[in-house]
N, C-alpha and C positions, 0 to 999 in steps of 0.2 A: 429578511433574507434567511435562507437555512444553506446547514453545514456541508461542506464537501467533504467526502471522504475516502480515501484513498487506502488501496489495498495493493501490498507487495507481496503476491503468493506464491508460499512456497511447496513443496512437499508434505513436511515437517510440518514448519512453521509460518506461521504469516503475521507481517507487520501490518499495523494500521497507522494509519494518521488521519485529522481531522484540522478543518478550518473552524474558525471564534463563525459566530453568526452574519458578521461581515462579511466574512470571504478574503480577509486580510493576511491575516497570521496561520501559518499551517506548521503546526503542533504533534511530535508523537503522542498516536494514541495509547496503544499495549502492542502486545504479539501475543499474539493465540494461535494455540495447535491445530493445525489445518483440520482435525477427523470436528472439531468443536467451534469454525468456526460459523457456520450458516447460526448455530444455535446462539450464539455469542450477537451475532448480526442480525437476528430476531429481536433479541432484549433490547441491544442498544438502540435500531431503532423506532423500536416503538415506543422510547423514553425521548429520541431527540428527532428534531426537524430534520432531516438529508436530502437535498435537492438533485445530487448527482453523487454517481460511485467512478469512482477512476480505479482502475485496473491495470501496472503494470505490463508491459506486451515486450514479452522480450525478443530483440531480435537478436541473428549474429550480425557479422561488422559489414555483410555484405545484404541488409535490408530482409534476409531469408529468417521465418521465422525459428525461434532454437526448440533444442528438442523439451525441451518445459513446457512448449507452448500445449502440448499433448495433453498435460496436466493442467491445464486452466481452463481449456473448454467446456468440461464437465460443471463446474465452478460457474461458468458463462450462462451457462443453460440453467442454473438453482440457482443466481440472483433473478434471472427474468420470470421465473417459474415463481419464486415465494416474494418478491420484489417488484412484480410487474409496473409500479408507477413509477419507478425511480429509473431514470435514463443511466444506461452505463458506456462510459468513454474507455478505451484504452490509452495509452500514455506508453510513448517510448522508453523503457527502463535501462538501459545499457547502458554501461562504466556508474550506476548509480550502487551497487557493491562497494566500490573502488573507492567511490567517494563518500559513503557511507563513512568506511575506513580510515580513509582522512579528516573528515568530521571530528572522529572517536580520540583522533591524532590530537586535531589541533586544538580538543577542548582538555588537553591534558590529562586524558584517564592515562591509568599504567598499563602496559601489557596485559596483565592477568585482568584485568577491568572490560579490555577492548576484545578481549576472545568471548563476551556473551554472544553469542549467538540471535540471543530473543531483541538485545538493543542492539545490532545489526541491522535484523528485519524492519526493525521500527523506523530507525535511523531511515531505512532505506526506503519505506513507506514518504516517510515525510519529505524527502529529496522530488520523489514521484510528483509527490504534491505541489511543493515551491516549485516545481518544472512548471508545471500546469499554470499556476497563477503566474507564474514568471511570462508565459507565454499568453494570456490572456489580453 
């Protein structure tokens, strides 16, 4: 089997996370700066197996998509363009932020610990993910 990997895009920055070869365990990967991430997603994988790309889709509370969604289409069109074999799914991301944040809570980092930004994204990357396999 090969890895899934999962993309929480932001502006800024974006969180990845990836599965073990299994498809079992979903792992943060890094967070990479959005202008450096297609090139970042070249390298890695042409080093690693990826069966599937999960995409983050954010909606608001009423199924309507948010105004981010603007910014990931672009994103949409440059994974099928440089990516064409790799099938890409979206994934409901909403309150995945929130509970990013409680994550960060309940594994005991301090305040000044839980304001990274970059282990937010990530955090919140891999929630995307554990959704997915959770739902599978």
């Amino acid at each position: 089997m090969a890895r899934i990997l999962a993309v929480d895009f932001g502006k800024v920055r974006t969180g990845l996370a990836v599965t073990d070869e299994l498809q079992i365990i979903a792992s943060g990967l890094t967070t990479v700066n959005t202008k450096e991430l297609i090139a970042f997603l070249k390298d890695y994988l042409n080093k690693e197996d990826v069966e599937l790309i999960l995409v983050g889709e954010p909606k608001q509370m009423d199924n309507t998509p948010s105004e981010s969604e603007a910014l990931i289409k672009p994103f949409l069109s440059q994974l099928q363009t440089f990516f064409p074999s790799i099938p890409v799914k979206r994934v409901d991301e909403r309150f995945t932020s929130k509970m990013a944040v409680q994550t960060l809570i309940d594994s005991g980092l301090k305040k000044k610990q839980r304001q990274n930004k970059a282990l937010l994204d990530e955090v919140s990357a891999t929630i995307i993910l554990q959704s997915y396999l959770y739902n599978q």
